[in-house]
N, C-alpha and C positions, 0 to 999 in steps of 0.2 A: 612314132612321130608325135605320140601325146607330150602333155607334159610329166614332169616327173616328180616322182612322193618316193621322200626315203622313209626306210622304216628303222630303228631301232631297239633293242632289251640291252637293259644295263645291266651286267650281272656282278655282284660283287659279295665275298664271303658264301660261295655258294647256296645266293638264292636271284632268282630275278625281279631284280626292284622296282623296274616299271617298261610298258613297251609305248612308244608314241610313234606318230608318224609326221611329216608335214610336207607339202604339197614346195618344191623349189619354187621360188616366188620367180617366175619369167614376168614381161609386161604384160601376156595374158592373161595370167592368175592375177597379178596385182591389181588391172582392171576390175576382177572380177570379182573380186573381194572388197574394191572401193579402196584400196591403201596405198601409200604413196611408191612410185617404182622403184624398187631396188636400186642403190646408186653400183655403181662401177660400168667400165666401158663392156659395152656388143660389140661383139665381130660381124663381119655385112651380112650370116645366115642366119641372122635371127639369134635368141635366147632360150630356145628350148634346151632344157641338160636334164638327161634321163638315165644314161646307163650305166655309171658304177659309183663310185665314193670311196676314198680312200684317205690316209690321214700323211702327212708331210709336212717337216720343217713347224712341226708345234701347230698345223693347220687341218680343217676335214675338209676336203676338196669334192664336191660331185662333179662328174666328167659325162662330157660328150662325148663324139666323133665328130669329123666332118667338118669341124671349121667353128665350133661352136671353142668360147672362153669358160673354164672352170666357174664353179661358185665355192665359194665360202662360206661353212656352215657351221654355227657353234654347237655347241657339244646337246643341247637340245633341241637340235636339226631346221632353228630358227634361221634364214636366209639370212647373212652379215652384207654378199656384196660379189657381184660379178668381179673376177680377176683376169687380167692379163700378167699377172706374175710380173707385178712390180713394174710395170711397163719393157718387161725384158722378152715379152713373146712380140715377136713384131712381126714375124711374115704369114701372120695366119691364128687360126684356132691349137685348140689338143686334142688330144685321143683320150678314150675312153680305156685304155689298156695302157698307160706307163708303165715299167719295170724298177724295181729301188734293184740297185746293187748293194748286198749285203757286206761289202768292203768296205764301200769310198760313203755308203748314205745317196747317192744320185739318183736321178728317175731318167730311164732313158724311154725314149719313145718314137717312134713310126707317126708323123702327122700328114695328114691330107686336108685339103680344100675341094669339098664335094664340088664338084663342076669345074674344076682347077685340070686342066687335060697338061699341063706341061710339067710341073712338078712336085714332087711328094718332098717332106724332111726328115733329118733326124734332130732331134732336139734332146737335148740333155739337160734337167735339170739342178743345178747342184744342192746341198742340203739347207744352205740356206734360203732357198725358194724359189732362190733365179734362175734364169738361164743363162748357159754358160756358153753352149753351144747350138746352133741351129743351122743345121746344112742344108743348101737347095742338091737334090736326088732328080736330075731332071729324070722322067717317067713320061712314057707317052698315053693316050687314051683315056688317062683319070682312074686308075684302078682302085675299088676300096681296099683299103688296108683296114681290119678292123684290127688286127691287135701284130705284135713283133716277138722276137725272142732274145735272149742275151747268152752270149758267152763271155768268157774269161777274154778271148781274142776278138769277137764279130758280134753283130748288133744282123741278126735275121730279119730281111724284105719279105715278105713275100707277095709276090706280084703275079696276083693271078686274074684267069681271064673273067672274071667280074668288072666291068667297066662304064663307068657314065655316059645316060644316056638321053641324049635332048629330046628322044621321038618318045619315050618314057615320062620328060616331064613335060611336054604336049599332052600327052594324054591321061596326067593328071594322077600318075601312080605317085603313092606316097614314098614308094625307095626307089630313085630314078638309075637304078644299074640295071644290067643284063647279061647274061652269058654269052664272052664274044669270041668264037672259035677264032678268028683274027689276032686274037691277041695272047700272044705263047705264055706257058705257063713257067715260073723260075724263081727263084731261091737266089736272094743277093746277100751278100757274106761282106758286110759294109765292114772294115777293121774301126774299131771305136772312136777313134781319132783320124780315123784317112776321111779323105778327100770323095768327091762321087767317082769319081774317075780311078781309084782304086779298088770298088767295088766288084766282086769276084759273082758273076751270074752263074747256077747252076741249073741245067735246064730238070724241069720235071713233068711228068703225064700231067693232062687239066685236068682240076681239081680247085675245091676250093675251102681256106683254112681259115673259121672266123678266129678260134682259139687253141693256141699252142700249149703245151705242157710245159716242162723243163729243158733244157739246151747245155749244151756244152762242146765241150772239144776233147778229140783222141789224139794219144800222144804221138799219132803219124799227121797228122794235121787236119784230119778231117772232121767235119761238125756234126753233131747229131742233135734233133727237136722229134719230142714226142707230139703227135698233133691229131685231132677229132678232124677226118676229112670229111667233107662233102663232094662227091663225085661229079656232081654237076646243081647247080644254083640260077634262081633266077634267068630258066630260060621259060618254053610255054609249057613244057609237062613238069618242070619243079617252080613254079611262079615264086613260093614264098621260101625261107628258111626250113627246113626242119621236113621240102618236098621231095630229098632227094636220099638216097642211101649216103650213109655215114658209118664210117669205121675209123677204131683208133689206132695209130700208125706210130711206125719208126719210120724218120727222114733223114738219111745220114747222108752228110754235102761231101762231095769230093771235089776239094778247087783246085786241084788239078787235072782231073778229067772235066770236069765242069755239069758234075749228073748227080741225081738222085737217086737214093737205091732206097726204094721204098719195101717196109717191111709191117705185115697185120700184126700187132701185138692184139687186136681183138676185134672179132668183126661182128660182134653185136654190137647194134648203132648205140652211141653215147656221145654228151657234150661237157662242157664247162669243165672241163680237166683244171684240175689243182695240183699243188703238193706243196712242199714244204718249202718257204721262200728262203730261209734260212738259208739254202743250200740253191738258189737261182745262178745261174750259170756254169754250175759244178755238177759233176755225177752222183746221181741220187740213184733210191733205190724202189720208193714211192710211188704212184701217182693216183688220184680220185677222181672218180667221174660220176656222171648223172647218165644214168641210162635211158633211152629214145628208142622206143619198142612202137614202130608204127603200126600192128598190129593191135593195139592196145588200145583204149580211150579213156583215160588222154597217155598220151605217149609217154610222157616221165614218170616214172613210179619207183625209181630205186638207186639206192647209191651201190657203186662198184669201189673197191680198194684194188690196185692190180700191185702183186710182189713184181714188179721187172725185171730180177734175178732169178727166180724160180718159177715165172709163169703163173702164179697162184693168184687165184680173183676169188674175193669174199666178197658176196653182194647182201645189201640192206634191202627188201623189199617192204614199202610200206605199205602197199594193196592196192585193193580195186579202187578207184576212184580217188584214190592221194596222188598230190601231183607236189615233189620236195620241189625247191627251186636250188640256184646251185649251193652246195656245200664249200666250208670251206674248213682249211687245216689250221688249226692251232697248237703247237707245241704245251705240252705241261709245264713246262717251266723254256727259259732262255738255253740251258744246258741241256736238255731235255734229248734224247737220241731220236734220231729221224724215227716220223710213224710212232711215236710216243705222246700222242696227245687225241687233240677232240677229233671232229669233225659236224662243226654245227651249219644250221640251217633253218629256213622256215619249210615246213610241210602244208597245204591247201589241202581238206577234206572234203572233195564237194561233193559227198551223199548227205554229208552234217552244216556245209556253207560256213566250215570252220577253219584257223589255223593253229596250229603249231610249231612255237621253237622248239627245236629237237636236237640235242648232242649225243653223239656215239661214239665209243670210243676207238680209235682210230686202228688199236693193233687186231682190232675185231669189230665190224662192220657188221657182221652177220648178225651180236647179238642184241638183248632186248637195248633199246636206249637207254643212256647214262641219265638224261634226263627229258620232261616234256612237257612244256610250259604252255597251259591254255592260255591261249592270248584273249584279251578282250574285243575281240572285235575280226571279221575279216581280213586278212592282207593279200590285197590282188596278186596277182601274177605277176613278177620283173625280174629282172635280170641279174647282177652282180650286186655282192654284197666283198666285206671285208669286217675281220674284226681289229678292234684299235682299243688298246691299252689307255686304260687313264691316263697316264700320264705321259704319252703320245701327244693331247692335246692341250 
């Protein structure tokens, strides 16, 4: 619920040229700093944008959820300007998880309006910035959607029983959802271009998915998404994220029986599943995860590489008291074969109250780092990162 500081390291000609950070200028911070408020339009929940940054259409966008408008950030993470995309988002805020389709250049996305009980969207952004498409998803109860997935055929819902709650924000919790056994759990299989009324619901056991992997479709027609489950969330024995057991799954949709056939690709708990976006909506072979050993303090300490064809997990353990935040994949080059590149991130030391950029390389996770840049300075704990090409922006 705070406000949000992105961080950056520029690396170029293999070395890293500098790391800064700065604070998104909401009218919080701008108060608080004495400097004038950032121009561009709010959406009615406020200005706080905290959980990822990504780069689009020659632009670096930090993103919310929940209702909240993107910012505009220049390339030295100085605030430009709240956006509503040109004036082309009109029925609400964005998500903090858009997907680019590696075909067409588009950002597709799952939007909600926290408190919004009647309907969710899908929104499509095309490459020049705008929006193209924005569908009302009527949905009852206000479910969070934190993040969607993409296939070649279908744009993945998932609507699980996580849902908004007014006795929640009476009594002044900062994430006003809950776990509502009232409200079935299910997998909508929206076709890219249909209608709401097209959408294909599969039912699945409650559970709930902040973050999906990779997605695609089988040449019998059915969809599969690899996904970090959480068993149950946000009820009174898992109050917070990260309280409940977690495994990482196969979710293969079948829209003609209308079910889920849920499969453990691994059941040591882990989140923030990546891979190679190159290959988003299509069959991969990849995927990277941050591991969540609630036995441990603090729970993250390691990255996994999982082969999906072979079963084989290489994991990076950083040790006692490092806690990586997510990693992410970068190819060696644009040609580059799947699993052929980094996988960077920041690491937290906190026996030393230090950080570390760290890259590894990606066809082996297990061994020492490719590299490991003292940073000047602490970098808190957050949430997503991405990396963005110079000339991206």
């Amino acid at each position: 619920a705070g406000d949000g500081m992105i961080h950056a390291v520029r690396i170029q000609d293999g070395k890293a040229l500098w790391y800064r950070n700065r604070y998104i200028r909401s009218t919080r911070v701008s108060e608080t700093l004495g400097e004038p408020r950032a121009p561009g339009p709010r959406y009615e929940r406020g200005d706080t944008v905290n959980t990822n940054v990504i780069s689009h259409a020659g632009k670096i966008l930090a993103l919310i959820e929940a209702g909240g408008f993107p910012v505009e950030v220049d390339p030295l993470l100085g605030t430009k300007a709240y956006t509503n995309l040109d004036g082309t988002l009109q029925l609400g805020g964005f998500t903090a998880h858009p997907h680019p389709d590696p075909d067409t250049g588009e950002l597709h996305a799952i939007c909600y309006n926290g408190g919004n009980l009647e309907f969710i969207r899908h929104v499509v952004v095309g490459s020049d910035g705008k929006v193209r498409r924005e569908l009302k998803i009527p949905l009852p109860d206000g479910p969070m959607i934190h993040d969607c997935a993409l296939t070649e055929r279908f744009v993945m819902v998932f609507d699980m029983p996580v849902t908004f709650s007014m006795d929640a924000v009476e009594a002044g919790l900062p994430v006003p959802y809950v776990w509502n056994v009232d409200h079935p759990a299910r997998v909508g299989l929206l076709p890219r271009e249909g209608s709401a009324d097209e959408i294909i619901w599969c039912a699945v056991d409650p559970a709930f998915v902040f973050h999906p992997c990779n997605a695609y479709d089988l040449p019998d027609g059915r969809a599969v998404v690899d996904v970090a489950v959480h068993h149950k969330l946000f009820s009174e024995d898992t109050a917070e994220p990260g309280g409940s057991k977690v495994t990482f799954e196969r979710w293969t949709c079948d829209p003609k029986a209308k079910t889920v056939d849920r499969q453990v690709i691994d059941s040591v708990p882990q989140e923030f599943p990546r891979y190679d976006e190159r290959l988003t909506g299509k069959p991969y072979r990849y995927a990277y995860t941050v591991t969540l050993d609630e036995g441990r303090d603090p729970p993250f300490h390691g990255v996994i590489a999982h082969d999906l064809e072979t079963g084989e997990r290489k994991v990076h353990d950083f040790g006692e008291r490092c806690i990586p935040g997510e990693f992410v994949f970068v190819p060696r080059s644009p040609d580059a074969d799947e699993n052929d590149g980094w996988m960077m991130g920041y690491v937290l030391d906190v026996s030393r109250n230090h950080t570390d950029f760290v890259l590894l390389d990606a066809r082996d996770v297990s061994a020492d780092p490719v590299a490991v840049v003292p940073l000047p300075q602490l970098v808190p704990l957050g949430f997503h990162g991405n990396w963005i090409p110079a000339e991206a922006v």
